[in-house]
Every structure is written in structure tokens, then in C-alpha cells.
N, CA, C and O atoms as CSV, one atom per row, in Angstrom:
chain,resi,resn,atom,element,x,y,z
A,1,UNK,N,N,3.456,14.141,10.978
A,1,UNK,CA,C,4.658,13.470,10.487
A,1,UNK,C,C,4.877,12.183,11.283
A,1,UNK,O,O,4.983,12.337,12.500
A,2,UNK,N,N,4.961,10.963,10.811
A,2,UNK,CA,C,5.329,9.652,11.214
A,2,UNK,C,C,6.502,9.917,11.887
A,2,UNK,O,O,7.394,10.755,11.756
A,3,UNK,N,N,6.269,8.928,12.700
A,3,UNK,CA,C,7.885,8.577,14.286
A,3,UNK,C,C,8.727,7.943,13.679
A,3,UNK,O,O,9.944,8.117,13.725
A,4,UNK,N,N,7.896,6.836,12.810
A,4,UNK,CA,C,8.747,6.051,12.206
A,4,UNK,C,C,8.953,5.705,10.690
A,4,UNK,O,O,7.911,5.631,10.039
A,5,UNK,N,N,9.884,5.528,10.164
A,5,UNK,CA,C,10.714,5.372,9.099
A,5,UNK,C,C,11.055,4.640,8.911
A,5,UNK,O,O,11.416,3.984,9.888
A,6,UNK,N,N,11.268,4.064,7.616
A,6,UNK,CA,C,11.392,2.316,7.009
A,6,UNK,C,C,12.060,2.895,5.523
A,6,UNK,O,O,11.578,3.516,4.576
A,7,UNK,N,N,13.609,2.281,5.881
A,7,UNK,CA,C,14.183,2.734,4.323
A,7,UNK,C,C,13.914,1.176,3.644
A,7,UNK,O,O,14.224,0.347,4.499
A,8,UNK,N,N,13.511,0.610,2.573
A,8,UNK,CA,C,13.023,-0.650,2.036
A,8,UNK,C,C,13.827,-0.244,0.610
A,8,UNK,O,O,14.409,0.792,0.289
A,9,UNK,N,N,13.586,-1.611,-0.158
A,9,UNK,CA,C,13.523,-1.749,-1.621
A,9,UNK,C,C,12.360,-1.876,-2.246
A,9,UNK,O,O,11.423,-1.739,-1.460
A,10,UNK,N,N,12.036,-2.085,-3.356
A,10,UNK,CA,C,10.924,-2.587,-3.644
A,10,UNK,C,C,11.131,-4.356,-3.853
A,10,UNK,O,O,10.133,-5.054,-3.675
A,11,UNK,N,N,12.016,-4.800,-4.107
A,11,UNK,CA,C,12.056,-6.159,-4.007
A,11,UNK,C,C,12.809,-6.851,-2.864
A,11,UNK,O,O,13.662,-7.731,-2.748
A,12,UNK,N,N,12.326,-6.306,-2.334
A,12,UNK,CA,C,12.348,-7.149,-0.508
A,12,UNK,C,C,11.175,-7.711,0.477
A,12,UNK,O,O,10.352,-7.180,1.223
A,13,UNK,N,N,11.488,-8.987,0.128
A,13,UNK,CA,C,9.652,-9.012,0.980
A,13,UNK,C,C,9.933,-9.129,2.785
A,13,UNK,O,O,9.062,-9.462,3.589
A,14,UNK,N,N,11.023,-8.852,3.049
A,14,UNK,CA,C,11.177,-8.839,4.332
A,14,UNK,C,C,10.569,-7.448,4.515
A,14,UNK,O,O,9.756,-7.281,5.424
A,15,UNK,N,N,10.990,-6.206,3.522
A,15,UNK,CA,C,10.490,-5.223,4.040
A,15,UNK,C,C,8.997,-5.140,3.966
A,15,UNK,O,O,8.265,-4.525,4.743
A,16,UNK,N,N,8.596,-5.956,2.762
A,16,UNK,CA,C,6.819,-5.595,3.056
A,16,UNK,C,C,6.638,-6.369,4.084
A,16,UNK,O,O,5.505,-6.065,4.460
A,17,UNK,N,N,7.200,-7.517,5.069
A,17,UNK,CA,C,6.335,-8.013,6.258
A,17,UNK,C,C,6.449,-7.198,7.332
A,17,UNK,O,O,5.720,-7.326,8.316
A,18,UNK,N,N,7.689,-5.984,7.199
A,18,UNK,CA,C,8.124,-4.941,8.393
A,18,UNK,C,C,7.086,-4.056,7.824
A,18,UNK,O,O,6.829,-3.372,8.815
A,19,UNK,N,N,6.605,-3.781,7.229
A,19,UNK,CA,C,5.546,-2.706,6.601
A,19,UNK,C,C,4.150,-3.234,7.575
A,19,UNK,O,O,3.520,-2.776,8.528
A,20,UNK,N,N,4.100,-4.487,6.702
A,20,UNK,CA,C,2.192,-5.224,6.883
A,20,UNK,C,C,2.359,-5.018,8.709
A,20,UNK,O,O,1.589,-4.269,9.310
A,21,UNK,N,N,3.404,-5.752,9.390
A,21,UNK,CA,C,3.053,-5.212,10.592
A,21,UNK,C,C,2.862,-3.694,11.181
A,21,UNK,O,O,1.842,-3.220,11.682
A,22,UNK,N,N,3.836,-3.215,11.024
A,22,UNK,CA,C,3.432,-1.992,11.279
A,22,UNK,C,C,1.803,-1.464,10.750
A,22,UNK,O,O,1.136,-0.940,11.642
A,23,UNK,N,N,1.346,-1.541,9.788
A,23,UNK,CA,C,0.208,-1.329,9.474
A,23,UNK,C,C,-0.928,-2.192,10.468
A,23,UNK,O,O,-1.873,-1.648,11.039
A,24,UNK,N,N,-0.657,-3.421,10.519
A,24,UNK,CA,C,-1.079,-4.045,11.639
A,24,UNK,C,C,-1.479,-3.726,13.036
A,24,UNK,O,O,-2.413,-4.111,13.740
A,25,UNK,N,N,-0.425,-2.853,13.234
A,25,UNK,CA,C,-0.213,-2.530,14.328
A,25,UNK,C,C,-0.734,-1.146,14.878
A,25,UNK,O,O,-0.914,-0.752,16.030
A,26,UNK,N,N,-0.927,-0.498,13.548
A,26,UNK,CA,C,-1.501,1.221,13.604
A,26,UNK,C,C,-0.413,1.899,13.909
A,26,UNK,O,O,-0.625,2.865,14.642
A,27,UNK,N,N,0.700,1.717,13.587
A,27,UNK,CA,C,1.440,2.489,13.825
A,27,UNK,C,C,1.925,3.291,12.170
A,27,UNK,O,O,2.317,2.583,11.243
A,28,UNK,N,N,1.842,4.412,12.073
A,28,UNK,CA,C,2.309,5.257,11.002
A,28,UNK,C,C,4.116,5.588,10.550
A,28,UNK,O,O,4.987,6.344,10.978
A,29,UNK,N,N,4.056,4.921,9.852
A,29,UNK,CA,C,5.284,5.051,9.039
A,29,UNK,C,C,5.445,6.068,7.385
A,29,UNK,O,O,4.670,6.327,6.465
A,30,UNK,N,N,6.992,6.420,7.723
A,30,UNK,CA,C,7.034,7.214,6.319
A,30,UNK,C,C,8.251,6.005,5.628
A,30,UNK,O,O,8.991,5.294,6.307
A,31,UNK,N,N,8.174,6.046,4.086
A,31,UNK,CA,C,9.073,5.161,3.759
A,31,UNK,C,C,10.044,5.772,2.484
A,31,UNK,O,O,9.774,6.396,1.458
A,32,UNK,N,N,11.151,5.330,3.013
A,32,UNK,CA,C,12.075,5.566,1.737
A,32,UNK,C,C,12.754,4.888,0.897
A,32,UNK,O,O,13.788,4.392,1.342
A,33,UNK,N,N,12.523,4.718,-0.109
A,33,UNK,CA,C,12.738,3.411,-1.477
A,33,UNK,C,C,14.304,3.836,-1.340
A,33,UNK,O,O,14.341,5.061,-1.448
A,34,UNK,N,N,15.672,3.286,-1.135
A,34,UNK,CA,C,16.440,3.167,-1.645
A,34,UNK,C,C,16.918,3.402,-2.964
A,34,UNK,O,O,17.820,4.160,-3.320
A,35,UNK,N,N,15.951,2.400,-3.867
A,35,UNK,CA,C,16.369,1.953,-4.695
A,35,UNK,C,C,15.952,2.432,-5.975
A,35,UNK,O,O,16.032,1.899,-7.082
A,36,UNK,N,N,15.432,3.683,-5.574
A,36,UNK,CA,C,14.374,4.707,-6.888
A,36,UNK,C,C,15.745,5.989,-7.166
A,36,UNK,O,O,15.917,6.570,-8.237
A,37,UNK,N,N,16.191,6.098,-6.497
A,37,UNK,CA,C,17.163,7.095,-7.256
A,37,UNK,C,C,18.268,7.781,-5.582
A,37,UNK,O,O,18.067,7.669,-4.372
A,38,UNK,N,N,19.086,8.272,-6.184
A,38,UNK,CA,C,20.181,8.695,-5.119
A,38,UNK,C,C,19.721,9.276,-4.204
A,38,UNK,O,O,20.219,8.919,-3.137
A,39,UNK,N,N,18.899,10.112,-4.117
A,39,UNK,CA,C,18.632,10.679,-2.570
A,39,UNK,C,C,17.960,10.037,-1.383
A,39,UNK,O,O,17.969,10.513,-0.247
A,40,UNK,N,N,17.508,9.166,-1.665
A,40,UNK,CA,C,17.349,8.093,-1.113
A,40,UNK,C,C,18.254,7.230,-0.413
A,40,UNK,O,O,18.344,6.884,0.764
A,41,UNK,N,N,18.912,6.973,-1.477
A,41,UNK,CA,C,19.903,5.933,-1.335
A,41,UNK,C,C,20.829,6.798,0.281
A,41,UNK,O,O,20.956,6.315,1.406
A,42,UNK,N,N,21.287,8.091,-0.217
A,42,UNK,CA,C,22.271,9.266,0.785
A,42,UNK,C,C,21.494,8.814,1.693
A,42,UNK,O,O,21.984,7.993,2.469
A,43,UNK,N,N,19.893,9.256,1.889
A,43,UNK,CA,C,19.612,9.876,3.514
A,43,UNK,C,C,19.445,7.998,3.868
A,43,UNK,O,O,19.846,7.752,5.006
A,44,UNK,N,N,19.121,7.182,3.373
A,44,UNK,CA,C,19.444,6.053,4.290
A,44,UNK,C,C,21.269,5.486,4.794
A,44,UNK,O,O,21.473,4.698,5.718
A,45,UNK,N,N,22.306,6.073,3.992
A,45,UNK,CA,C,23.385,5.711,4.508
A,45,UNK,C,C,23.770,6.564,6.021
A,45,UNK,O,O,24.143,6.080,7.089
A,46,UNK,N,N,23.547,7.855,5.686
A,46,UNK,CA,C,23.706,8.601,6.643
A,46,UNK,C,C,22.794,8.209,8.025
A,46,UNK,O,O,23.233,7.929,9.140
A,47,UNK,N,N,21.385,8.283,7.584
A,47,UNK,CA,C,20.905,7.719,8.546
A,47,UNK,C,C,20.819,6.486,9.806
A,47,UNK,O,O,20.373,6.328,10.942
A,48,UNK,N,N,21.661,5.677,8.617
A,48,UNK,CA,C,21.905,4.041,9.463
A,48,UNK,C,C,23.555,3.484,9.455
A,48,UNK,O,O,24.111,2.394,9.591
A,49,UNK,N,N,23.992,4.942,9.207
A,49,UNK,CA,C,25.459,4.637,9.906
A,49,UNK,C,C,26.286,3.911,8.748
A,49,UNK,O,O,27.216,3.162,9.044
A,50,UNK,N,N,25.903,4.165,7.353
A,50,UNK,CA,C,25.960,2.873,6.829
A,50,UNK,C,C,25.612,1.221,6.472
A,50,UNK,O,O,26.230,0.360,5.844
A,51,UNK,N,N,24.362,1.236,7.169
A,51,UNK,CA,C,24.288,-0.183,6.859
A,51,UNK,C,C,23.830,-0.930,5.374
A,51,UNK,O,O,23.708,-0.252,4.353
A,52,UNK,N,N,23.629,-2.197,5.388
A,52,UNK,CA,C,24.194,-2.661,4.329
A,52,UNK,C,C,22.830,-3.550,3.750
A,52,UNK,O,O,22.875,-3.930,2.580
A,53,UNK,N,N,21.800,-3.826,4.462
A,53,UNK,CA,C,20.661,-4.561,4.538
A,53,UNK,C,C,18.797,-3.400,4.851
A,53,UNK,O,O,18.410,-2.467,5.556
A,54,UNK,N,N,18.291,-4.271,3.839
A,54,UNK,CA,C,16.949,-3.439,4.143
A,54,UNK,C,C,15.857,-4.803,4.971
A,54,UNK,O,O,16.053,-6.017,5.026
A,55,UNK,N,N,14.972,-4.152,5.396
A,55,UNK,CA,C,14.307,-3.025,5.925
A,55,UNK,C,C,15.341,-2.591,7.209
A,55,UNK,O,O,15.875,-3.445,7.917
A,56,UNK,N,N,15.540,-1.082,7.401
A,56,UNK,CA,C,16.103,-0.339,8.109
A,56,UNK,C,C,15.376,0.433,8.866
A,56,UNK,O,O,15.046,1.503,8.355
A,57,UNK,N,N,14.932,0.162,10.216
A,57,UNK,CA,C,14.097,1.110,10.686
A,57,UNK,C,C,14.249,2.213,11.577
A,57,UNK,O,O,15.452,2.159,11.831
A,58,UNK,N,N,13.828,3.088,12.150
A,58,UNK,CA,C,13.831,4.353,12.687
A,58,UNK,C,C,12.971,4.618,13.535
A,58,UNK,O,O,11.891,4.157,13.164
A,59,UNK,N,N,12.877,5.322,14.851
A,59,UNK,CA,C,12.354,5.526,15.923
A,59,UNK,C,C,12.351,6.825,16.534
A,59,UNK,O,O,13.011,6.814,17.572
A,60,UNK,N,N,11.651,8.363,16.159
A,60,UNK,CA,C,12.122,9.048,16.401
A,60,UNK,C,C,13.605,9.493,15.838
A,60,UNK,O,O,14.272,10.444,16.245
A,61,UNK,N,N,13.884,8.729,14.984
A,61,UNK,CA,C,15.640,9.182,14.521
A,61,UNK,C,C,16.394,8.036,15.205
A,61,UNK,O,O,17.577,8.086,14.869
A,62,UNK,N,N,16.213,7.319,15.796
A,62,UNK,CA,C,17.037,6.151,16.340
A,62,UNK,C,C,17.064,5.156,15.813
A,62,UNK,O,O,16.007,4.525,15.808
A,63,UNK,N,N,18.252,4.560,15.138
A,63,UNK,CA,C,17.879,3.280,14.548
A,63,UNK,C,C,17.687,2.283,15.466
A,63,UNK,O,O,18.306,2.091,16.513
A,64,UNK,N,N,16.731,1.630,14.966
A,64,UNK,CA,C,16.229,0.323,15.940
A,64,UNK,C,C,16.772,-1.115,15.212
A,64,UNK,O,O,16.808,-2.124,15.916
A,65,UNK,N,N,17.094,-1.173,14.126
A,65,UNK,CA,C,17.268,-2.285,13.188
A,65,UNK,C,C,16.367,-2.498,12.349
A,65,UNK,O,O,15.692,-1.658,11.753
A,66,UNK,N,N,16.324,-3.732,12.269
A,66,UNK,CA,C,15.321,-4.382,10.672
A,66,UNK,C,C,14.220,-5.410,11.307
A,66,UNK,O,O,13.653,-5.489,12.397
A,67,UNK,N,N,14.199,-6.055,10.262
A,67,UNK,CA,C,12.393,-6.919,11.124
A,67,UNK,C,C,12.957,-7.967,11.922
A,67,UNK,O,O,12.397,-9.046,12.113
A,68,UNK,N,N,13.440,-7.824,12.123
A,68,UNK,CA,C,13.919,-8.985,13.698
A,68,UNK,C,C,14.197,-7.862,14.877
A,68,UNK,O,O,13.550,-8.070,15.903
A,69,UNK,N,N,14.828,-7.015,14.886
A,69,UNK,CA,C,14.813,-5.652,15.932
A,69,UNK,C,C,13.081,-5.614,16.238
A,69,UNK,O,O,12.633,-6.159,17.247
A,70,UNK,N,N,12.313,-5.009,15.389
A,70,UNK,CA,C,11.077,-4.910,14.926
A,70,UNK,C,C,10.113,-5.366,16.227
A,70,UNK,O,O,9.419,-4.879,17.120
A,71,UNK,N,N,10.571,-6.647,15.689
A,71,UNK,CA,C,9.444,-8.225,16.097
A,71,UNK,C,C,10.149,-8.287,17.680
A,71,UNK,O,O,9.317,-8.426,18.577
A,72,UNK,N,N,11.529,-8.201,18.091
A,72,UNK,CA,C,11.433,-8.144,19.000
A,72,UNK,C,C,11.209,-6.978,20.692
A,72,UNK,O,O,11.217,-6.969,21.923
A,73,UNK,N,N,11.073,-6.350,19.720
A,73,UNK,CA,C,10.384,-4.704,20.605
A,73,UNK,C,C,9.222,-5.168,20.853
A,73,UNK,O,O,9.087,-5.542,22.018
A,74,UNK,N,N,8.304,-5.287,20.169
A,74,UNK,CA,C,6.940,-6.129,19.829
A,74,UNK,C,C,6.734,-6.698,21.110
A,74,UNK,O,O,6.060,-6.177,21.999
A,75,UNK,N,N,7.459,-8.015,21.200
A,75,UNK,CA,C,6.928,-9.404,22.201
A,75,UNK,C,C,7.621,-8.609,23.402
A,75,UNK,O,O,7.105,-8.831,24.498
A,76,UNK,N,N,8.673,-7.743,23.388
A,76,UNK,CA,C,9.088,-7.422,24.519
A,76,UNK,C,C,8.040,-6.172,25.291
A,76,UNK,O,O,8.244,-6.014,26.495
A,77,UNK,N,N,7.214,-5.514,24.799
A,77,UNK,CA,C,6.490,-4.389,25.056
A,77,UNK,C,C,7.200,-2.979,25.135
A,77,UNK,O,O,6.884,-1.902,25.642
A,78,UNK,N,N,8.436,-3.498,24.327
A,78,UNK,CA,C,9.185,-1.929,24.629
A,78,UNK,C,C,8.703,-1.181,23.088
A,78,UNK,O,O,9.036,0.004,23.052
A,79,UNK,N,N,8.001,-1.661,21.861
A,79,UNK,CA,C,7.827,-0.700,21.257
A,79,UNK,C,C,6.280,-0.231,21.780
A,79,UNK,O,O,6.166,0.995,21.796
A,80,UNK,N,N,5.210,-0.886,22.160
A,80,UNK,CA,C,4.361,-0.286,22.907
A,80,UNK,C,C,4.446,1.059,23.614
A,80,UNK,O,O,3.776,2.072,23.410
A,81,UNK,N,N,5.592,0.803,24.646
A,81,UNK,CA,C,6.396,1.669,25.548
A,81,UNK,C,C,6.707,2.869,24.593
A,81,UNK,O,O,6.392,4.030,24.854
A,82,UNK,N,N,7.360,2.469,23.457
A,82,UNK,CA,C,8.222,3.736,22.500
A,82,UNK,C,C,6.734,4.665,22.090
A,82,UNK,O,O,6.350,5.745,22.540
A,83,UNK,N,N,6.239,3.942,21.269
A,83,UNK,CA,C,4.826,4.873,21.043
A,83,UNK,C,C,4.215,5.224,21.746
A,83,UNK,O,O,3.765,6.262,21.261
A,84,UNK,N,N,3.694,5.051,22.951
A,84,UNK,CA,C,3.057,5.531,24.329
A,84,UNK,C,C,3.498,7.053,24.310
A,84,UNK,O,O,2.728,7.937,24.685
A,85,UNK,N,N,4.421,7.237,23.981
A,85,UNK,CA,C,5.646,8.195,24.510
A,85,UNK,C,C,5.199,9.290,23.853
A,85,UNK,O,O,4.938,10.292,24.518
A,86,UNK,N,N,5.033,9.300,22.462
A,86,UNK,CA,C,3.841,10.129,21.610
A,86,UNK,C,C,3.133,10.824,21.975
A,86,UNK,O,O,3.092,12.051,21.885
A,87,UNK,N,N,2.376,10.000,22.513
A,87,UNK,CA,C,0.778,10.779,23.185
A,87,UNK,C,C,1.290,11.373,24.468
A,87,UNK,O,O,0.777,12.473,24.675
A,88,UNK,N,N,2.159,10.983,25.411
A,88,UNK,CA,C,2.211,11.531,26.222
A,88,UNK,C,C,3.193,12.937,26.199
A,88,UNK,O,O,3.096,13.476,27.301
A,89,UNK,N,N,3.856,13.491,25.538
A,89,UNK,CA,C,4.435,14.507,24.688
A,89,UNK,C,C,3.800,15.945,24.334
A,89,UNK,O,O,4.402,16.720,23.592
């Protein structure tokens, strides 16, 4: 089961560049379309507190934010750090 989680639309290309990296990156994600029907829609409100914007991402269950959160875990080495955490588990 993926760490991480990406609630998206399908017409968001911010979320496919939060996708392509992650894929980039080898990191395994599960994703949930919003925008395909209500249960979706629920477990991303609940999940992100409400928020109001996609891509929405997830960390273990922690929201981290969207592709600017993302990108800056990245240059900072703290999502390195987050996945490390995995293997060592």
C-alpha cells in the first residue's frame, strides 16, 4: 500500500505535474479522482480538513499540501528524509 496519496481532478494539470514527479521520483502513490463520483469527493474533504484546491497530498495520513508543499520538501531533503523512514520501519 502507497505512503502517499494524491486527491487530483482529471482536469488539473497541476495535479499531473505533482503525479509526473512523484513518478520521477519512484515514489508510489495511490490516487483519488475527486471528481468521478461522491466518495471520493467525502474521503478527500475529511481527509484535508476541507480544503478547497487540488492536487492535495498525503504523507502517511498527514497532509503535506499541494505541488508547491511537494517541490518544496524536495529541494529541502525533508521528503527524502520522510521516505527513508519506510525502509527503516
Amino acid at each position: 500500500m502507497p505512503r502517499v496519496t494524491v486527491y487530483s481532478t482529471a482536469s488539473c494539470p497541476i495535479c499531473v505535474k505533482a503525479k509526473n514527479l512523484l513518478n520521477k521520483w519512484d515514489i508510489d502513490y495511490s490516487e483519488v479522482a475527486i471528481d468521478t463520483g461522491d466518495s471520493g469527493l467525502k474521503e478527500f474533504r475529511g481527509a484535508t480538513q476541507g480544503a478547497r484546491t487540488v492536487p492535495q497530498i498525503l504523507i502517511d495520513g498527514k497532509l503535506i499540501g499541494g505541488f508547491s508543499e511537494l517541490t518544496e520538501l524536495h529541494m529541502d531533503g525533508d521528503l527524502d528524509e520522510l521516505m527513508k523512514q519506510d525502509c527503516e520501519t
